[in-house]
C-alpha positions as CSV (number, residue, x, y, z in Angstrom):
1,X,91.5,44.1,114.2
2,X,89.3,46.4,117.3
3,X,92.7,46.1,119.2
4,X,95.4,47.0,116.3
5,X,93.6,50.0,115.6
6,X,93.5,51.3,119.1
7,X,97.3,50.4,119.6
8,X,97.7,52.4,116.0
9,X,96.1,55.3,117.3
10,X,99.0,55.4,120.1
11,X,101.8,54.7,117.1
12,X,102.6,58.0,115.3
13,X,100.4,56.1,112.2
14,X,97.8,58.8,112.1
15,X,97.4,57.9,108.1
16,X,97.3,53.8,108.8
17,X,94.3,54.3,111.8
18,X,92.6,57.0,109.8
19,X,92.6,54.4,106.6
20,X,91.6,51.8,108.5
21,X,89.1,53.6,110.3
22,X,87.5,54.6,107.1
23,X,87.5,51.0,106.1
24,X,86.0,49.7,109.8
25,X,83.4,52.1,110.0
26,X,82.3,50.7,106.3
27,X,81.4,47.5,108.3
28,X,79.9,48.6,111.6
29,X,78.0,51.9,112.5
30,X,80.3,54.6,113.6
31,X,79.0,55.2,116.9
32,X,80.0,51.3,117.5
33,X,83.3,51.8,116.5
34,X,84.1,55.0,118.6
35,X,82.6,52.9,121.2
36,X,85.5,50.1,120.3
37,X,88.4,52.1,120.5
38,X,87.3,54.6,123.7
39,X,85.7,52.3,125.7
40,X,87.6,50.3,128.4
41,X,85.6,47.2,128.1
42,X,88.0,46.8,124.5
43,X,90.6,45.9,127.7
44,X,92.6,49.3,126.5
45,X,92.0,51.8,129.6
46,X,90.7,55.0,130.2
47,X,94.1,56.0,131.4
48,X,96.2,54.4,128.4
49,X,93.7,56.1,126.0
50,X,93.7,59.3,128.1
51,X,97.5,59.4,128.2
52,X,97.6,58.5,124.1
53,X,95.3,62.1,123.8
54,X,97.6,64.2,125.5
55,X,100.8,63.1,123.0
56,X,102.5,60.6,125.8
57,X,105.1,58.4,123.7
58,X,104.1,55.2,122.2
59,X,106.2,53.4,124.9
60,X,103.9,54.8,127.4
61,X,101.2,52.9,126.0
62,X,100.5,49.3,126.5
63,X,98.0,46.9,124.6
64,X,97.0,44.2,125.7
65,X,97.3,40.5,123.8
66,X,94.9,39.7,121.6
67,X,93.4,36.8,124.1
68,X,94.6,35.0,127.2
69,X,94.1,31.5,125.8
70,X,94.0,29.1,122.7
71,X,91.0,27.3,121.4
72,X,92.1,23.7,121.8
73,X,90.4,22.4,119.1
74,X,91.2,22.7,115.7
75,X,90.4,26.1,113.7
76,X,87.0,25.3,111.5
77,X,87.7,27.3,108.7
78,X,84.3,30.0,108.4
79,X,84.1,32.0,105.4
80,X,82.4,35.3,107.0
81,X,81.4,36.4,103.5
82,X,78.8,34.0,103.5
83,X,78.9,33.5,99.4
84,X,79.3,29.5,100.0
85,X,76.4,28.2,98.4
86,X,77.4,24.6,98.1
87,X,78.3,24.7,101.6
88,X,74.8,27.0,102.5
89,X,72.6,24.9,101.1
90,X,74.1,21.1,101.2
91,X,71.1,19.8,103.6
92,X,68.8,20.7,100.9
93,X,66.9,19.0,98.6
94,X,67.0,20.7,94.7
95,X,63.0,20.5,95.1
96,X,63.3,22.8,98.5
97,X,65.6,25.0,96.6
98,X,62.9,25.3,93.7
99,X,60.3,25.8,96.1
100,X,62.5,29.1,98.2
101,X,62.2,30.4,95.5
102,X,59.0,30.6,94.3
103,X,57.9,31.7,97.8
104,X,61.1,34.7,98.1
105,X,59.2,36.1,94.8
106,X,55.5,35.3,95.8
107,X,56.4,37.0,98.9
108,X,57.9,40.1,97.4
109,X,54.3,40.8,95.3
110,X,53.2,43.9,97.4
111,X,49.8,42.8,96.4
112,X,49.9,39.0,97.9
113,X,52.0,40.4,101.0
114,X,48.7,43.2,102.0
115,X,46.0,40.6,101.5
116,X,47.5,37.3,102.1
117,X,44.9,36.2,105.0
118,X,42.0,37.1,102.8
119,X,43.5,35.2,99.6
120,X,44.4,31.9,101.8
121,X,40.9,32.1,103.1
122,X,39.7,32.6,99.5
123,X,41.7,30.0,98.0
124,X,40.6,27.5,101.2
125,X,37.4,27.8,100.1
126,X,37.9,27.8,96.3
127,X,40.0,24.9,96.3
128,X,38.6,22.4,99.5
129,X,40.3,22.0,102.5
130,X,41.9,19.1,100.7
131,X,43.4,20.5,97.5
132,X,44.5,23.7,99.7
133,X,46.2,21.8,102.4
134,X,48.4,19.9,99.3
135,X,49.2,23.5,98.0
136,X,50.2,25.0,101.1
137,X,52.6,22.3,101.6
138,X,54.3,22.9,98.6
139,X,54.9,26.3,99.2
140,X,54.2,28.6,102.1
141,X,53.8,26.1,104.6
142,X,56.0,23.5,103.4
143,X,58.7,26.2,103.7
144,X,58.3,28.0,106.9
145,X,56.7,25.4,108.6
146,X,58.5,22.2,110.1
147,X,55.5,19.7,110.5
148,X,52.1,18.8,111.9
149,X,53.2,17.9,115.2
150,X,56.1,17.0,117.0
151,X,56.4,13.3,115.8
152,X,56.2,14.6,111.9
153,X,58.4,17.5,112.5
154,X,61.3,14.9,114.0
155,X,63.2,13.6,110.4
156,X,63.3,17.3,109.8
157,X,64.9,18.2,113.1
158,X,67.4,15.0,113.0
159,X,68.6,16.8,109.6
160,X,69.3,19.4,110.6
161,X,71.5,18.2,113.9
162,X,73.5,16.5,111.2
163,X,74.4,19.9,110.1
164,X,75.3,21.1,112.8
165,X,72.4,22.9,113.4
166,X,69.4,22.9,116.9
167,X,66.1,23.4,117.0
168,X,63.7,25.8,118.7
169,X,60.5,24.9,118.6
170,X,57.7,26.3,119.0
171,X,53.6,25.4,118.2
172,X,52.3,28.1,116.1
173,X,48.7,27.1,116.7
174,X,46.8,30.5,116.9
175,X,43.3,31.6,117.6
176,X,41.7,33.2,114.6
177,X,39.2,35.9,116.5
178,X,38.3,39.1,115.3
179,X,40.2,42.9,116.7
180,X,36.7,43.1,118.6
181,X,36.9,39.6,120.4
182,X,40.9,40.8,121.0
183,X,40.0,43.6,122.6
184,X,37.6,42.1,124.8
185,X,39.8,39.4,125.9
186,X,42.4,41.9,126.9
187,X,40.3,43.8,128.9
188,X,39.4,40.7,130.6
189,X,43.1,39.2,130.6
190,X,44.5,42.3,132.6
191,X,42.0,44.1,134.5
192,X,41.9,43.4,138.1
193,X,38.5,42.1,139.6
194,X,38.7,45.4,142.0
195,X,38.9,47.9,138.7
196,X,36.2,45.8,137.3
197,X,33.9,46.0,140.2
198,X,33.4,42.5,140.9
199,X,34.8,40.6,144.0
200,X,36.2,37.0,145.2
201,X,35.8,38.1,148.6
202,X,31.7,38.3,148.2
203,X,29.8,41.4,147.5
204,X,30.5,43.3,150.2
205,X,32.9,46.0,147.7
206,X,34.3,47.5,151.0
207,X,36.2,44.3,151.5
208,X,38.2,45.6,148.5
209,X,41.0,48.5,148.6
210,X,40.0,51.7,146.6
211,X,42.5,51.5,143.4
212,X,43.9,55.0,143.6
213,X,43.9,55.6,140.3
214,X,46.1,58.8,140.7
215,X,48.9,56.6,142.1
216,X,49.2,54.3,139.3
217,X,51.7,55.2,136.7
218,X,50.2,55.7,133.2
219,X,52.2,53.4,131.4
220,X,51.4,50.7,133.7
221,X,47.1,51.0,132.8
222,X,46.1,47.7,131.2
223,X,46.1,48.1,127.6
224,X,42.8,49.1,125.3
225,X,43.7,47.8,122.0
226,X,44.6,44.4,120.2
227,X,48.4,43.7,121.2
228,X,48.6,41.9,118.3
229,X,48.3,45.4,116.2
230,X,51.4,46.5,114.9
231,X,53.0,43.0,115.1
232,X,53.9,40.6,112.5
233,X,57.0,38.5,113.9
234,X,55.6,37.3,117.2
235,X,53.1,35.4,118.4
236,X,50.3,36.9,121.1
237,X,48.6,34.7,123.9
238,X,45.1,35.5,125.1
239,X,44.1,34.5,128.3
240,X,40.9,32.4,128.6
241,X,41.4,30.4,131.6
242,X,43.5,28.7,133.8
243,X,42.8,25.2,131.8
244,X,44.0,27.2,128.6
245,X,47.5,28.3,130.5
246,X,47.6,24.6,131.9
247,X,47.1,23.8,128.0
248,X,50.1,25.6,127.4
249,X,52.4,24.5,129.9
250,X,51.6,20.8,128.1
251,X,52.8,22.3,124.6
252,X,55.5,23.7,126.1
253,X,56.7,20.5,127.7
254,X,56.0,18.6,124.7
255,X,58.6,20.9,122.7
256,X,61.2,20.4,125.2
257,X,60.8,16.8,125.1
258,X,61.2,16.8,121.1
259,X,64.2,18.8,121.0
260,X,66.0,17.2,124.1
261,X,68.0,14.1,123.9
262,X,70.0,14.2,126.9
263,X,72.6,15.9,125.3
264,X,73.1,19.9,126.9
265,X,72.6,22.5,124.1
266,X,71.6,20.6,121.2
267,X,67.8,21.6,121.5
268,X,66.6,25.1,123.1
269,X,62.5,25.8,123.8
270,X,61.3,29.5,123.8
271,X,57.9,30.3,125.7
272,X,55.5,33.3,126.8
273,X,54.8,33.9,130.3
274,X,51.2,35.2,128.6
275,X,50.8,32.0,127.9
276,X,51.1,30.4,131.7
277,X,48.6,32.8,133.6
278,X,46.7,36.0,133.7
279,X,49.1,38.7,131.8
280,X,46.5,41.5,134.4
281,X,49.4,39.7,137.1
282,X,52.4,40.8,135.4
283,X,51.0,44.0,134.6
284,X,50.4,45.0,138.4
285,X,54.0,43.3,139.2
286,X,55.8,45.4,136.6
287,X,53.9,48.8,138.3
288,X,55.3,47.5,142.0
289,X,58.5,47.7,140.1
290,X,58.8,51.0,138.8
291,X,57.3,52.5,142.5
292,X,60.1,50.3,143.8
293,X,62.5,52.6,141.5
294,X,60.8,55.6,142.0
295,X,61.0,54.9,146.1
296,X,64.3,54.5,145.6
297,X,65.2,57.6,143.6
298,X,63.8,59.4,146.6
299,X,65.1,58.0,149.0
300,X,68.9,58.6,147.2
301,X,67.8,61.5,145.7
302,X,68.6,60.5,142.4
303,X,68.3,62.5,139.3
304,X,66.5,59.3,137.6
305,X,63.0,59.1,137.9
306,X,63.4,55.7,138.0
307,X,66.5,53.9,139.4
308,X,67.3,50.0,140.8
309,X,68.5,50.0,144.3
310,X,71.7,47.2,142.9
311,X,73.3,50.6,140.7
312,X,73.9,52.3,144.6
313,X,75.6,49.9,146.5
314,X,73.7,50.9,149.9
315,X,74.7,48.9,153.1
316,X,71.7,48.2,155.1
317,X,72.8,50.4,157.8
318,X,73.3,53.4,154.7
319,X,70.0,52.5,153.6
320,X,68.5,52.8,157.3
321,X,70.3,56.3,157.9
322,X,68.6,57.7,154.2
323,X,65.2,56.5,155.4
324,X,65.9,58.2,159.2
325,X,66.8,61.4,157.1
326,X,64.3,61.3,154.8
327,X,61.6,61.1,157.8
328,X,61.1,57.2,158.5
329,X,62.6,56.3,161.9
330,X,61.1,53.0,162.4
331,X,61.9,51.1,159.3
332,X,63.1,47.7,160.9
333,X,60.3,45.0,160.0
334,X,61.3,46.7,156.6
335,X,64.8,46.0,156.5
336,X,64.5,42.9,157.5
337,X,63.1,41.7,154.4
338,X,65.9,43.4,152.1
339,X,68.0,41.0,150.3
340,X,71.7,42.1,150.4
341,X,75.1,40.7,150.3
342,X,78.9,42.4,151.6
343,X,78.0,44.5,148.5
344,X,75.2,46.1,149.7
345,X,71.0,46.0,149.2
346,X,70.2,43.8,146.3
347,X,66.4,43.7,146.4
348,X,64.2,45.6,148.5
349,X,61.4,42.9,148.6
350,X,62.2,38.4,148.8
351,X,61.7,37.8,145.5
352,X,63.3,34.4,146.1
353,X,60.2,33.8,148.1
354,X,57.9,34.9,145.5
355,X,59.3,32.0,142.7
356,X,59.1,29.2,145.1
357,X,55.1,30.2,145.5
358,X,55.3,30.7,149.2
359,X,54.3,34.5,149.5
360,X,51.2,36.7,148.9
361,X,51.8,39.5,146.6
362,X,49.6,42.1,148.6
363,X,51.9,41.5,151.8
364,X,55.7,41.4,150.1
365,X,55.4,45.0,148.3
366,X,55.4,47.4,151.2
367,X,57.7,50.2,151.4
368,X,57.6,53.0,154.2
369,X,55.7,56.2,153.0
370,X,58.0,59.0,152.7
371,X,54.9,61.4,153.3
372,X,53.8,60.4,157.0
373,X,56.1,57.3,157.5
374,X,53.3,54.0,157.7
375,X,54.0,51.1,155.7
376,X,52.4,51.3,152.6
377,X,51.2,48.8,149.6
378,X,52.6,49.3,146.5
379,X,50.4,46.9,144.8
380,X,46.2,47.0,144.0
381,X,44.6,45.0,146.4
382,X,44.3,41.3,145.0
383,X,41.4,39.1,145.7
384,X,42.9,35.4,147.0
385,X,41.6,34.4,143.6
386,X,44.0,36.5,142.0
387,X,47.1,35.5,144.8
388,X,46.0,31.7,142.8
389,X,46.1,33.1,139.4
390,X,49.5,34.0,140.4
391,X,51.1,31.3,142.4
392,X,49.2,29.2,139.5
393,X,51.3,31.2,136.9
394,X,55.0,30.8,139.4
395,X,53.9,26.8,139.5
396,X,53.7,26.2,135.5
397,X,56.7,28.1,135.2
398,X,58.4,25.7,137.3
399,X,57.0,22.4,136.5
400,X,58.2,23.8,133.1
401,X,61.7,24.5,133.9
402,X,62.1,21.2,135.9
403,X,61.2,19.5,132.0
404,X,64.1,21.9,130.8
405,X,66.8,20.5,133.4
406,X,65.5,16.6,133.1
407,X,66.0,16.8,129.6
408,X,68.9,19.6,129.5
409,X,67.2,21.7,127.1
410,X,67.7,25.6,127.7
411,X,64.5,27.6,127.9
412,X,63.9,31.4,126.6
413,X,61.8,33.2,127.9
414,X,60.9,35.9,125.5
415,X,60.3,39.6,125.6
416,X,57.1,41.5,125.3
417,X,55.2,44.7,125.8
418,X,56.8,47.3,127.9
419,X,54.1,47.2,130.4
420,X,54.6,43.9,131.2
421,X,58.5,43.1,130.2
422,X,59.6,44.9,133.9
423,X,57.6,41.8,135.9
424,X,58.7,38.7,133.0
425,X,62.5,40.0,133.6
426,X,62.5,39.7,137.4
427,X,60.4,36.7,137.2
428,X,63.2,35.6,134.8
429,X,65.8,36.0,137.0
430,X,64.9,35.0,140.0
431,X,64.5,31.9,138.1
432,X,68.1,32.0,136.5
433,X,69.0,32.6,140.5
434,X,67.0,29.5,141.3
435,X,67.8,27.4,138.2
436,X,71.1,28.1,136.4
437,X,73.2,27.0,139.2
438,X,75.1,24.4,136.8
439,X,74.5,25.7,133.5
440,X,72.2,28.0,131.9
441,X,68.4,26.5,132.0
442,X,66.4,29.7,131.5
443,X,67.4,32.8,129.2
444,X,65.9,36.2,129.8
445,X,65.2,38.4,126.4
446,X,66.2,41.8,125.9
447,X,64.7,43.9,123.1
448,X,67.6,46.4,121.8
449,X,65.3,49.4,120.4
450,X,64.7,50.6,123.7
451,X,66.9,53.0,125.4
452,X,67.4,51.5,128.7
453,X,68.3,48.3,127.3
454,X,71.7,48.3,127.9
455,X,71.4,49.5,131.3
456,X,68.9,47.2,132.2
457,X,71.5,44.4,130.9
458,X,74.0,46.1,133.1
459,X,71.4,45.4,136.3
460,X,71.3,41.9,135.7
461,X,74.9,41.1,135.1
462,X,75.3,42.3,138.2
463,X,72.8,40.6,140.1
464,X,73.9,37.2,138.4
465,X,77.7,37.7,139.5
466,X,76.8,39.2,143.1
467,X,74.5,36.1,143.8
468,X,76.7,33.9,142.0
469,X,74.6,32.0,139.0
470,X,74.6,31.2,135.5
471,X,73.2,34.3,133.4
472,X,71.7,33.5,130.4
473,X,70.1,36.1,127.7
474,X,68.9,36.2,124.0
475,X,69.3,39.4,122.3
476,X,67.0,41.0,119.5
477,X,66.5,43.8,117.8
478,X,62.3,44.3,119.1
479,X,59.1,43.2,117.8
480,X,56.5,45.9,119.3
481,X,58.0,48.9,118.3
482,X,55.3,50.9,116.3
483,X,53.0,49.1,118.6
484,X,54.6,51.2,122.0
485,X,55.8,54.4,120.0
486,X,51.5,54.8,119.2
487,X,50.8,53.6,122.8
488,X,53.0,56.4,124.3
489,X,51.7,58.9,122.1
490,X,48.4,58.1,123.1
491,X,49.0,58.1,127.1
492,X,51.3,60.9,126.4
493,X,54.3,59.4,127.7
494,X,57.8,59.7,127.2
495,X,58.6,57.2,123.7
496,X,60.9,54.3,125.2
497,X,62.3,53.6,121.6
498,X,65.4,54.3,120.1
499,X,64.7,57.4,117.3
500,X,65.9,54.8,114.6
501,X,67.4,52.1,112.8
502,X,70.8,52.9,113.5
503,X,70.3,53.8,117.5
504,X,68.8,50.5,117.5
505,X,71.5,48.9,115.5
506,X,74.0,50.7,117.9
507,X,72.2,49.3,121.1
508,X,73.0,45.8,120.0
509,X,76.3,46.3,119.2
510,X,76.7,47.6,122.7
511,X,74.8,45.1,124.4
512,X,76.4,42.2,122.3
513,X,79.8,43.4,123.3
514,X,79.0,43.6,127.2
515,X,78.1,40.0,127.2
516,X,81.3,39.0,125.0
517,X,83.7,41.0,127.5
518,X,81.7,39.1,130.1
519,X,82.7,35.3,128.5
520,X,85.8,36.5,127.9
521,X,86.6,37.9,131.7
522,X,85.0,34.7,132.7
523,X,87.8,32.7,130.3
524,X,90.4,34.5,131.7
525,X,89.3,33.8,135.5
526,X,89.1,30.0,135.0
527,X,92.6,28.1,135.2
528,X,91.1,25.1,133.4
529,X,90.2,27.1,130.9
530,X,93.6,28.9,130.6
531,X,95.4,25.6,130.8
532,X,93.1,22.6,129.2
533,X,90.6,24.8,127.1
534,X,88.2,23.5,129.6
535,X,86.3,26.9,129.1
536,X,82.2,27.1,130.9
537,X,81.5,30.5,131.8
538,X,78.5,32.0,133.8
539,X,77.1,34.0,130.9
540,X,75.7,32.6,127.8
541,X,74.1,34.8,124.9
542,X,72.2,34.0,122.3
543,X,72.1,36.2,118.9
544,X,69.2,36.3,117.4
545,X,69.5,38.2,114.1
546,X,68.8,37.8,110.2
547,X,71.3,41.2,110.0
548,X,74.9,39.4,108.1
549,X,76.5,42.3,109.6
550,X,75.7,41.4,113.2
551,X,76.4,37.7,112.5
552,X,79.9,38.9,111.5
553,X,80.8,41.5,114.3
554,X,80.1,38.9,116.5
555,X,82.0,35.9,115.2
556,X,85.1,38.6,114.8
557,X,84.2,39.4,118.7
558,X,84.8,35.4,119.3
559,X,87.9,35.4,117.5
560,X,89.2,38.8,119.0
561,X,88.7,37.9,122.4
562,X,89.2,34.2,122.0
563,X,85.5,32.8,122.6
564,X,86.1,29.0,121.2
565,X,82.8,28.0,119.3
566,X,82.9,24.7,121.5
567,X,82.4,26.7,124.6
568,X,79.0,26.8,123.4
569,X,78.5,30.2,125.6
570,X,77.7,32.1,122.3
571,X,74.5,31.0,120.1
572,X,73.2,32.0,116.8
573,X,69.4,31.7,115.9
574,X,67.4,32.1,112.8
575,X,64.0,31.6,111.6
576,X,63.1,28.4,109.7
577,X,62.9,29.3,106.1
578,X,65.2,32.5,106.4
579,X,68.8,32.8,106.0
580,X,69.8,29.4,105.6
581,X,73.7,30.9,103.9
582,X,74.2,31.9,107.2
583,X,72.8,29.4,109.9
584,X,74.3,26.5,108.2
585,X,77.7,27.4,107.6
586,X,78.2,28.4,111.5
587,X,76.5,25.3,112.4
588,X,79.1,23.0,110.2
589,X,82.0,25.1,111.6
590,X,81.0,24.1,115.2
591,X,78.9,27.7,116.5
592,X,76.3,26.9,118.0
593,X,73.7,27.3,115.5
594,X,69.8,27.0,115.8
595,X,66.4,27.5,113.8
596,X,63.6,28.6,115.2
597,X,60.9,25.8,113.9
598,X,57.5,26.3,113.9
599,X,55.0,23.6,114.0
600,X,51.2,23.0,113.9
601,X,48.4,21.7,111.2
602,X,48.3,23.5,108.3
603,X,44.6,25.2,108.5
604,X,45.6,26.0,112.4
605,X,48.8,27.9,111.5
606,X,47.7,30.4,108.7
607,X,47.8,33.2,111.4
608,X,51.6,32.7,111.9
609,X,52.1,32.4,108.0
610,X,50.6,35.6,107.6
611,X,52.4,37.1,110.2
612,X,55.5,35.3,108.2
613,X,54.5,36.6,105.0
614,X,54.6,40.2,106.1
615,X,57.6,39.9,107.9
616,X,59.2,39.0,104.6
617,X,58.1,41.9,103.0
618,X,60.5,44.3,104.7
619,X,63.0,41.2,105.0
620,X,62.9,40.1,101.2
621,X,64.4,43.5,100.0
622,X,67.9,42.1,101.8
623,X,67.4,39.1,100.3
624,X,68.7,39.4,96.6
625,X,72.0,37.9,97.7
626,X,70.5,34.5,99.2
627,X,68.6,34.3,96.2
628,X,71.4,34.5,94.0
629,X,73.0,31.9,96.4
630,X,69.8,29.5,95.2
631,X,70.1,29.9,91.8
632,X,73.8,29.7,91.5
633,X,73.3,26.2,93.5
634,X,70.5,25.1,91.6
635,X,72.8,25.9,88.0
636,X,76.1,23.9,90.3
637,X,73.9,20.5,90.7
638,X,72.3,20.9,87.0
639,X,76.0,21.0,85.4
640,X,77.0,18.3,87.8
641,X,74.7,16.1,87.1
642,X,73.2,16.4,90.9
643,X,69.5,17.8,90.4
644,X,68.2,14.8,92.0
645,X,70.5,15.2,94.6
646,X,69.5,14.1,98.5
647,X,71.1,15.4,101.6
648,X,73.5,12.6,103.5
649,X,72.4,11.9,107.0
């Protein structure tokens, strides 16, 4: 459709491209579709475009096919309407239909939603632990919820395979503490002992490095406030201790080992780094990142503040005559260390080294001083207590990836704050570089309401094709953003966000389609996939939205550029207890398809259901069509005779 109306445009049709404009536009965000028919990653070039502008003749013009190759199998027929409810709803029980209900309505009671802890607490009380365990079950829990553990949760998950459709899973265990206890533990969780006073090395405190506080970058200071404030669709980790982190690396490998059967794809595990060390660790790595930036910008003299050394394309030797210029002239022990290829620098420090846990932090982030020319630290001094933390932190996070590949279950690492998302990505990737070197074991996240998004995707792309491995990435729309729009107002930085819903919308859109073009230049690159459908790109997405509209765009992307849903490079993922019309129809017409399943004992979980309750405040005003999809299914089974109907396996 994308393609017809770009050739169209070229055709002397002015009144056909203008009426199906008007109808296009109707279905994605404008800005999207201007992006569509300009941009040359639609496979229709600058120059054909171009000459089309300046009233060249149609025959000057040429578009492209539609795809380069056939989907072997045969076409699943997928009704992108979603209005199935027969087909939506066929791994239901009636009673779990019943029950949707009642919690789509609870949930849309403004009054429930805004003081759901305190009533559940209430009620616990009221009722006994007992009676109020029963009720949950029946309702809240029972709905959003998979199981107890990983042994109940299994019949549940076997189901739903049946369907078509995987399982992430994740414990929703939480601690209960107060905003005060929060606070505390985040002070504690991200502070370095040298800011704090205190000292591994013994008391001497000029065995520590004065932290220049004027060098560190504002948005880099560790946070004051509750990062769970602001934030109802994610769960936040604490740190404690190291046996806490080791905790989690156990709950993590216990989800992998639920979901994975031997069988690539079919299960998918998504985990915190939080959760596997002390977040102070990534909050000090994603500052060495940004000076990194910063040190290039000035040594290129870029306009950005705050530029990656990949977007340049310096040779060594380019990079060596800058720094002369600039004032350095012995930078060799430097340069040495500089990771490049025939391309140019790809990392000014051996992150490679840092992932296999060989290397102390303090003496791998040096860059030469553009001021007087010594070799300076771009990180705080660290204690060799907090070099452990870390190479404790780099150790779970393999152990926990080597689960992943035994039982071929991808992992995804997810997004989080801003102040700590620049250190998770790198960490991320350099795992991909480390991992994905036969498929795609670990998936970095990328969080589309914030405007660098898209170039940040652009960075990694590149870094997976230069070093030649398997790029995985899950896209979403952002959980945190009131949460950093108040936190730059408050250090009185620059807001990262997009200025709204449709900027945000329109980031994902662009994002989404760089990864598609990606699969399908892949496709086209790979002769078995040209001649036996044998298609296995190096880029696999997954799309994580409850947004029908995105669903769609992307399943027309597929077919567009010929993305076979067996390739399995393109995944769709939901929440458990949300959007069911659409998961389950892509997962019986062979997308890959997975929920996102949370687990846990009921009176250990009722942080994440009031996090899930909220969420479904804003969520539940989209829902009138899903749960007209419920009744209308409910009404099909009473007339058929099939209210006591039960799912076949």
């Amino acid at each position: 459709m994308l393609r017809k109306l770009a050739s169209l445009r070229c055709q002397n049709t002015p009144q056909i491209f203008n009426n199906l404009n008007q109808r296009f536009t109707n279905y994605i965000p404008k800005s999207v579709f201007n992006h569509v028919i300009k941009s040359n990653t639609f496979h229709s070039s600058r120059t054909q475009l171009k000459d089309c502008d300046e009233g060249k003749t149609k025959d000057s013009v040429s578009v492209p096919t539609t795809m380069s190759y056939y989907c072997p199998e045969k076409d699943k027929a997928l009704d992108l309407t979603f209005i199935n409810a027969e087909e939506a709803f066929k791994s239901k029980k009636t009673s779990d239909l019943l029950r949707a209900l009642v919690v789509y309505n609870l949930c849309s009671n403004n009054f429930l939603v805004e003081n759901n802890a305190r009533l559940m607490k209430l009620f616990k009380k009221m009722l006994g632990e007992k009676v109020f365990v029963y009720f949950m079950k029946k309702t809240f829990y029972g709905h959003f919820v998979a199981g107890e553990d990983q042994h109940n949760i299994l019949p549940l998950v076997e189901r739903m395979k049946t369907y078509g459709v995987g399982s992430i899973l994740d414990y929703s265990v939480e601690e209960d503490i107060s905003e005060s206890e929060a606070v505390k533990l985040e002070y504690e969780g991200t502070v370095s002992e040298a800011e704090r006073g205190l000292s591994a090395l013994g008391n001497n405190e000029q065995q520590l490095a004065n932290v220049n506080e004027e060098e560190k970058l504002k948005t880099y200071q560790a946070p004051t406030s509750d990062r769970r404030k602001d934030v109802s669709s994610v769960r936040t980790y604490f740190y404690l201790n190291e046996a806490a982190c080791d905790r989690s690396l156990e709950v993590f490998q216990e989800c992998i080992r639920a979901v994975g059967d031997g069988e690539y794809g079919t299960g998918v595990a998504a985990i915190k780094l939080t959760a596997l060390g002390r977040p102070q660790m990534l909050l000090q790595i994603s500052e060495v990142i940004m000076k990194a930036r910063k040190f290039v910008s000035d040594v290129v003299h870029s306009g950005n503040t705050f530029t990656n050394v990949l977007q340049h394309h310096l040779t060594e030797e380019e990079l060596e005559r800058r720094l002369k210029k600039a004032g350095i002239e012995d930078a060799g022990r430097f340069l040495q260390r500089v990771v490049k290829d025939r391309q140019g620098v790809i990392h000014l420090f051996p992150w490679n080294g840092i992932v296999d846990e060989n290397l102390n932090l303090s003496d791998t982030f040096r860059v030469p001083s553009l001021k007087d020319g010594r070799m300076v630290r771009l990180i705080s001094q660290l204690s060799p207590n907090e070099e452990q933390m870390f190479r404790n932190m780099i150790h779970r996070l393999n152990v926990l990836l080597q689960t992943a590949k035994e039982y071929k279950v991808p992992v995804m690492v997810d997004a989080e704050q801003t102040y700590f998302q620049p250190a998770i990505s790198r960490i991320t990737m350099e795992m991909m570089h480390k991992h994905n070197l036969n498929e795609a074991v670990v998936l970095n996240t990328y969080q589309c309401y914030l405007k660098d998004t898209h170039n940040e995707v652009l960075n990694d792309l590149e870094q997976a094709a230069r070093e030649d491995f398997y790029f995985g990435a899950k896209i979403v729309r952002g959980a945190y953003l009131e949460q950093e729009r108040e936190r730059a107002k408050t250090l009185g930085l620059e807001d990262p966000t997009n200025p709204n819903f449709e900027a945000t919308t329109d980031m994902y859109f662009k994002v989404l389609v760089e990864f598609l073009e990606r699969i399908h230049r892949n496709n086209q690159e790979s002769i078995k996939c040209q001649t036996e459908g044998q298609c296995y790109g190096k880029v696999m997405v997954m799309v994580a939205s409850h947004n029908e509209e995105t669903v769609r765009f992307a399943i027309e992307e597929m077919r567009r550029l010929g993305i076979c849903p067996s390739q399995k490079s393109v995944l769709f993922g939901q929440l458990l207890g949300m959007c069911d019309y659409i998961t389950f129809p892509l997962g019986q017409a062979g997308y890959a398809a997975y929920k996102y399943v949370p687990y846990g004992p009921v009176t250990e979980v009722l942080p994440y259901l009031s996090r899930r309750v909220v969420e479904n405040k804003g969520v539940l005003k989209k829902v009138k069509k899903e749960k007209q999809l419920l009744w209308q299914e409910i009404k099909r089974r009473s007339l058929n005779n099939q209210l006591f109907y039960k799912p076949p396996l």
